[in-house]
C-alpha positions as CSV (number, residue, x, y, z in Angstrom):
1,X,-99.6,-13.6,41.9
2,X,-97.0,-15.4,44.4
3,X,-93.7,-15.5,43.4
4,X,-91.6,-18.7,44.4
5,X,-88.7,-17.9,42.5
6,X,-87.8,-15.1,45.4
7,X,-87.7,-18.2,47.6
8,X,-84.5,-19.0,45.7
9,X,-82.5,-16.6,47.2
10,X,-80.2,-13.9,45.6
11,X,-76.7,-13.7,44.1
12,X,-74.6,-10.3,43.1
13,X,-73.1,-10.8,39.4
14,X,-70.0,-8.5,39.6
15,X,-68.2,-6.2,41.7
16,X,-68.2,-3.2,39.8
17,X,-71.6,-1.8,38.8
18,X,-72.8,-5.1,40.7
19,X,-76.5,-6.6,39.5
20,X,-78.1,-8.8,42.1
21,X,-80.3,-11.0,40.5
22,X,-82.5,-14.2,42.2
23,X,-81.3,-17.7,41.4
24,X,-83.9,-19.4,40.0
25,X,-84.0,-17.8,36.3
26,X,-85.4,-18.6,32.8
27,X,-83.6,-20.1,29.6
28,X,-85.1,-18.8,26.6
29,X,-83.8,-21.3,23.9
30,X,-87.1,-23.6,24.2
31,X,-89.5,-20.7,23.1
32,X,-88.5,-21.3,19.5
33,X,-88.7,-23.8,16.9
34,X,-88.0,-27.1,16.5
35,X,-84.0,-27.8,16.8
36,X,-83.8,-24.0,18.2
37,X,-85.0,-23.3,14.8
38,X,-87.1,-20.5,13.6
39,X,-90.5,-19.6,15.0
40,X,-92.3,-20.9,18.0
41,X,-95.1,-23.3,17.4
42,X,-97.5,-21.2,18.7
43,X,-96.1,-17.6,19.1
44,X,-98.9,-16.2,21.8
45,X,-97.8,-18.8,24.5
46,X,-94.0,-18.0,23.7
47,X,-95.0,-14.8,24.6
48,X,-97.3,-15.6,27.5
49,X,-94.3,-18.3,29.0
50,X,-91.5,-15.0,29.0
51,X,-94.4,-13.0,30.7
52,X,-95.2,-15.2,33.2
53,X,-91.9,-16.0,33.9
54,X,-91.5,-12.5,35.4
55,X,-94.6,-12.7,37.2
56,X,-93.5,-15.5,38.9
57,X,-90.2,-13.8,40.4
58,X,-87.4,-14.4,38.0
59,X,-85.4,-11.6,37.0
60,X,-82.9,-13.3,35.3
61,X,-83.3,-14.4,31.6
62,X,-81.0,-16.3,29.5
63,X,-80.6,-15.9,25.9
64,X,-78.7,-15.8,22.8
65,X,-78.1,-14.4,19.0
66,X,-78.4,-18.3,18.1
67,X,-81.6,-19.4,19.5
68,X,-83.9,-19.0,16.1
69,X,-81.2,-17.7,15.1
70,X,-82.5,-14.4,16.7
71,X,-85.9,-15.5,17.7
72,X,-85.7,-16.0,21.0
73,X,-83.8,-12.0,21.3
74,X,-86.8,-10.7,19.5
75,X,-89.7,-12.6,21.3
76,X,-88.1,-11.6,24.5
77,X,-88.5,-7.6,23.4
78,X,-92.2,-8.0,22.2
79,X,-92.8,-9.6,25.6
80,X,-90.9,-7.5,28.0
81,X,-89.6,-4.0,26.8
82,X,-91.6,-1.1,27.7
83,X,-89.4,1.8,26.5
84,X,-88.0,4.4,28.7
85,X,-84.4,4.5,30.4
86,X,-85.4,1.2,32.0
87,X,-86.8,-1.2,29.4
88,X,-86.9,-4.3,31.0
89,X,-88.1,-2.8,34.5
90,X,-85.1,-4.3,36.6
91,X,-85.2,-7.7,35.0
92,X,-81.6,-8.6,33.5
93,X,-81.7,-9.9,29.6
94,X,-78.1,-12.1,29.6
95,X,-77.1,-13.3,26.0
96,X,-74.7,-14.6,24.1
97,X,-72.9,-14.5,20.8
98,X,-69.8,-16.1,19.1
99,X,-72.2,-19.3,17.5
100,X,-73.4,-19.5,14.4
101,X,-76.2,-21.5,12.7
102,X,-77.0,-23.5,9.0
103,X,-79.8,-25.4,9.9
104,X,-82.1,-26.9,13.1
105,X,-79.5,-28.3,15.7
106,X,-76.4,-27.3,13.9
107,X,-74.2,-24.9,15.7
108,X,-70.7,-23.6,14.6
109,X,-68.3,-21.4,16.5
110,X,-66.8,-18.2,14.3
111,X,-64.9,-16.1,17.1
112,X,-63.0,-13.7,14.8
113,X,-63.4,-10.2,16.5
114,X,-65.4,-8.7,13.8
115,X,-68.5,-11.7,14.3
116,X,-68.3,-10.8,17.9
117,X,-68.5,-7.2,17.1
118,X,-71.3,-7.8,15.2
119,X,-73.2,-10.3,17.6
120,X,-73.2,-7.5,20.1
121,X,-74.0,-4.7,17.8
122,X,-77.5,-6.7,16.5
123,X,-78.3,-8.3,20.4
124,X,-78.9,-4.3,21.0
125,X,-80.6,-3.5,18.7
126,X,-82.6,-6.6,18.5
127,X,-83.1,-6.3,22.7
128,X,-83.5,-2.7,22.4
129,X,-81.3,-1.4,24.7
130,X,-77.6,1.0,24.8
131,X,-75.8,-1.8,26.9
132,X,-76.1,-5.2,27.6
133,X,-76.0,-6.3,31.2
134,X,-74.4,-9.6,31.0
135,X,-72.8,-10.6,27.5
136,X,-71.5,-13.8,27.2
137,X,-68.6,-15.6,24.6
138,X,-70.9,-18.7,23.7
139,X,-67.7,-20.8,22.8
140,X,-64.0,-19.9,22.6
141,X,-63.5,-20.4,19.1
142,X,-60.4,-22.7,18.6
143,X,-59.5,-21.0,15.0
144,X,-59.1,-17.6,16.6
145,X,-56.5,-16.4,18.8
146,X,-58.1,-16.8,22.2
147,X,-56.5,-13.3,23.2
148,X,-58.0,-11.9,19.7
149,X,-61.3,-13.1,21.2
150,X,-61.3,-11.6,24.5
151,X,-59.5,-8.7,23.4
152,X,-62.1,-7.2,21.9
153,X,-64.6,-8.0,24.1
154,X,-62.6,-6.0,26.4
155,X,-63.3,-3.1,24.1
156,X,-67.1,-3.4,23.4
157,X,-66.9,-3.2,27.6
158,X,-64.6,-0.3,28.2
159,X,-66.6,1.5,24.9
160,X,-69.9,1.2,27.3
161,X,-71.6,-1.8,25.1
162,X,-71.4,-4.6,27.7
163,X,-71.7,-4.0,31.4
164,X,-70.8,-7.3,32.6
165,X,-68.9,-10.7,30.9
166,X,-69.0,-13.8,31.0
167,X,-67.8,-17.3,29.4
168,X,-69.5,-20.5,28.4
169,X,-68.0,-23.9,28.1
170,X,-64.9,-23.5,29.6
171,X,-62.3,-24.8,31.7
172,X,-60.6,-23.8,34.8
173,X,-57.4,-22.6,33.1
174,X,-59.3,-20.9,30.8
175,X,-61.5,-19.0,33.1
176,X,-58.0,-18.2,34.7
177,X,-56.9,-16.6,31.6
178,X,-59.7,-14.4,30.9
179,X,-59.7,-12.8,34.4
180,X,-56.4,-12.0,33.8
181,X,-58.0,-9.6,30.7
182,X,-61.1,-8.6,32.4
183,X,-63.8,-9.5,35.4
184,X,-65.6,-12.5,34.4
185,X,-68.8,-12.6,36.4
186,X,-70.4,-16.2,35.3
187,X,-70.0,-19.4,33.6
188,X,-72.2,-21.4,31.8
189,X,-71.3,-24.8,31.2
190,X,-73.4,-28.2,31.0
191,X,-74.1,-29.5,34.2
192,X,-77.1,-31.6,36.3
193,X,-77.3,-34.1,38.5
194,X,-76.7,-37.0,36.4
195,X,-73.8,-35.1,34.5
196,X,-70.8,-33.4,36.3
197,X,-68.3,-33.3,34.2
198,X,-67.8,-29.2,35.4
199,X,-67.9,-30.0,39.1
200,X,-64.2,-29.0,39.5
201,X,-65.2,-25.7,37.6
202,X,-68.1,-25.3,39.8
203,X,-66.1,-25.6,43.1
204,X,-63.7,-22.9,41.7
205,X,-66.5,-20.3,40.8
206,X,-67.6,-21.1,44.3
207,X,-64.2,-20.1,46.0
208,X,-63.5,-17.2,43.5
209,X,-67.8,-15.9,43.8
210,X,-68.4,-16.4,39.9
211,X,-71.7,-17.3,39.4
212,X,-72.2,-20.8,37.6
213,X,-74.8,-20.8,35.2
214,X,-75.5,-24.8,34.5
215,X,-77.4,-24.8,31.1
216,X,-79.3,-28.3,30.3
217,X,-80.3,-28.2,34.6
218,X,-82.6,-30.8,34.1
219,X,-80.7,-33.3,32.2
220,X,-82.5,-35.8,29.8
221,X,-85.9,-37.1,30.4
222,X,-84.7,-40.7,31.9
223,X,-83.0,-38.2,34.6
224,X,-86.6,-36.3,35.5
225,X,-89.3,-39.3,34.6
226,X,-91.7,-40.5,36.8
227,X,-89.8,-43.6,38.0
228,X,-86.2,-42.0,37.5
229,X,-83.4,-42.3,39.5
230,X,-84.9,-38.8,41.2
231,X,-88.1,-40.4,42.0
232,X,-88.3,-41.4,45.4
233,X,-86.6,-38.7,46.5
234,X,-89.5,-36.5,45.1
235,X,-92.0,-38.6,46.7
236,X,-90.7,-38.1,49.9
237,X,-90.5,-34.3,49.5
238,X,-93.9,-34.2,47.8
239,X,-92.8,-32.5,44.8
240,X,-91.8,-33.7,41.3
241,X,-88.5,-35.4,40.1
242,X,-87.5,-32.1,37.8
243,X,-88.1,-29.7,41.2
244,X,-85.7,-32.8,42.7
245,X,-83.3,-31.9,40.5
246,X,-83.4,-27.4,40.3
247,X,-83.6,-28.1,44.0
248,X,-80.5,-29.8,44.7
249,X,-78.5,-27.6,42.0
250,X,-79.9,-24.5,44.2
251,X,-78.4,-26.3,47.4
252,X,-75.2,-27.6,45.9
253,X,-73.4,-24.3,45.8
254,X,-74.4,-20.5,46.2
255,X,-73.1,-19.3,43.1
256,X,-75.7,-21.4,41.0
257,X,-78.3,-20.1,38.9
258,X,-80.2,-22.2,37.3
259,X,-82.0,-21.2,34.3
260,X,-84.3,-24.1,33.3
261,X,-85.9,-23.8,29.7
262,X,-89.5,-24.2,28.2
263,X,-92.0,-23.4,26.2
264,X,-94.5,-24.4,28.4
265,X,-96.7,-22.5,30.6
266,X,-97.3,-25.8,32.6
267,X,-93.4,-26.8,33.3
268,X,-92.6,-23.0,33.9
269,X,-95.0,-23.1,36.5
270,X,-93.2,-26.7,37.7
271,X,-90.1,-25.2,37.4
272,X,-90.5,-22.1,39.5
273,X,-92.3,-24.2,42.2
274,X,-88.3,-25.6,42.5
275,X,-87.6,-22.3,44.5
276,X,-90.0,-23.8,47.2
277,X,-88.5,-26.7,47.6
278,X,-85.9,-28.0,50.2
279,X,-84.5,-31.0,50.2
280,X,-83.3,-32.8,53.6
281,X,-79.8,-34.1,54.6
282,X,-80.8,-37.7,53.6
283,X,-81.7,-36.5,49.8
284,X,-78.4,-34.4,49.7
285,X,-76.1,-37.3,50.5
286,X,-77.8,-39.1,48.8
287,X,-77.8,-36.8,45.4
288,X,-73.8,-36.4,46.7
289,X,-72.9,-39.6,43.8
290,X,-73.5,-38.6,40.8
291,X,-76.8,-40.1,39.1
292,X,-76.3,-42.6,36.1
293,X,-79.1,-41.9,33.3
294,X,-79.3,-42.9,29.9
C-alpha cells in the first residue's frame, strides 16, 4: 500500500529524547460514539480506520482519557499494540487528560494534581505501555493553581511517566509560563482556515520550533462543502475542498500537524490524499484572508 502521508514531510517533537514524527497524523475522537460518547457505531471499522491509518503513513495519533470517556484509549490498543518493548512499532500514541465527562458533548475541566495523576496512571494502563510519549494538559483548569497544575506534571516527567509535554488551549503568555517549568513540545488549540483566532500563537510556536497541533483542521461543513468558500480552489488543484484545507494548514507553517478525525474509512482515505497535495501561489494568497463560514 502507498503511503501519502510521508509526502507530508517530518517534524522533531522535542529536543531531549527528540521523536520525529510525519505531519499529517490522525485524531482519534471521531471513532467513538455519538457526542464523543461511548462506543463506536460499528466497532470493526473503528478498528479497521486506526489500522489503516498506519498503513497509510501516519505515525502520529491523537487521543485522549475523554474521548468515550476512554474509548477511543482502548480501541487504539486492540488495533495497534503488539506487545514487546515496542508496542506500537514506532508509531507515537499522544493523549491527553485534565477533562472530564457527565454525559455526550459535555466536557468539564478538574486540574487538581491528584486527577492529573490519575489521568496519566489509567492512559498507561489503558494504552499499555511504561511511558507516554507525548502527554498533554487538555485545559488549564482555572480553579487550580496553574503552578499546582504543571507542577506535578513536572514530576510524572522526571519520575519516567511522560517522555514529552504538551498544552492545549492556551495562550502565548501561558505557553511562556510553562516553559519556564518544563520543555513544552506542542500545542493544540482550535484552528482552520475559516477560524484563526490562534494565529499569533501559531507564529510564536513557529519562531520558538513548538509544534502546533490545530484540532477541528477542517472546520465546519459550510467551510469543506462542495460549493464552499474552498471550492474553486479545489477544482483548480483537482482535489477536494477538505484536502484544500489539510493542504494549506501543512503549507502555512512547518511546525503544523494536523491530525484530522474520522470514523470513516472513506474520509481517512480523503484525508491522507491531503499529503499529496500542493497548492500554488495564487491559492496561498488567496487562503492568506481568513475564510468567513457559517
Amino acid at each position: 500500500m502507498t503511503k501519502p502521508v510521508h509526502s507530508s514531510g517530518s517534524f522533531t517533537l522535542g529536543t531531549t529524547d527528540p521523536l520525529t514524527v510525519y505531519r499529517l497524523g490522525f485524531g482519534a475522537m471521531r471513532i467513538t460514539g455519538a457526542g464523543i460518547w461511548g462506543d463506536p457505531p460499528d466497532h470493526d471499522v473503528a478498528i479497521r480506520v486506526v489500522r489503516e491509518a498506519v498503513d497509510l503513513g501516519v505515525d502520529f495519533i491523537d487521543t485522549a482519557d475523554s474521548y468515550g470517556p476512554f474509548v477511543s484509549e482502548d480501541l487504539i490498543r486492540e488495533a495497534l499494540h503488539r506487545g514487546g518493548s515496542d508496542p506500537y512499532g514506532g508509531v507515537i500514541i499522544a493523549t491527553k487528560g485534565g477533562l472530564t465527562r457527565h454525559g455526550p458533548d459535555e466536557w468539564a475541566s478538574v486540574g487538581r494534581p491528584e486527577y492529573l495523576r490519575q489521568c496519566v496512571h489509567m492512559s498507561l494502563r489503558r494504552l499499555g505501555v511504561d511511558r507516554i510519549d507525548l502527554w498533554q494538559l487538555h485545559r488549564i483548569d482555572p480553579q487550580v493553581p496553574e503552578e499546582d497544575q504543571l507542577g506535578v506534571i513536572k514530576e510524572m516527567q522526571d519520575e519516567g511517566l511522560i517522555l514529552h509535554v504538551g498544552l492545549s488551549e492556551v495562550s502565548i503568555e501561558e505557553l511562556e509560563r510553562a516553559r519556564q517549568v518544563m520543555e513544552i513540545v506542542s500545542v493544540q488549540n482550535l484552528f482552520h482556515a475559516g477560524l484563526r483566532q490562534s494565529e499569533a500563537l501559531l507564529d510564536h510556536c513557529t519562531e520558538q520550533g513548538i509544534g502546533f497541533i490545530p484540532w477541528f483542521p477542517l472546520g465546519n461543513r459550510a467551510l469543506v462543502a462542495a460549493d464552499g468558500p474552498l471550492a474553486a480552489i479545489a477544482a483548480r488543484h483537482d482535489c477536494t475542498p477538505a484536502q484544500v484545507a489539510l493542504a494549506w494548514l501543512l503549507q502555512r507553517s512547518p511546525v503544523m500537524l494536523p491530525i484530522p478525525g474520522t470514523g470513516s474509512l472513506e474520509h481517512l482515505r480523503e484525508n491522507c490524499d491531503a499529503a499529496l497535495v500542493t497548492l500554488d501561489d495564487a491559492a496561498m494568497a488567496e487562503l492568506a484572508q481568513a475564510v468567513e463560514t457559517a
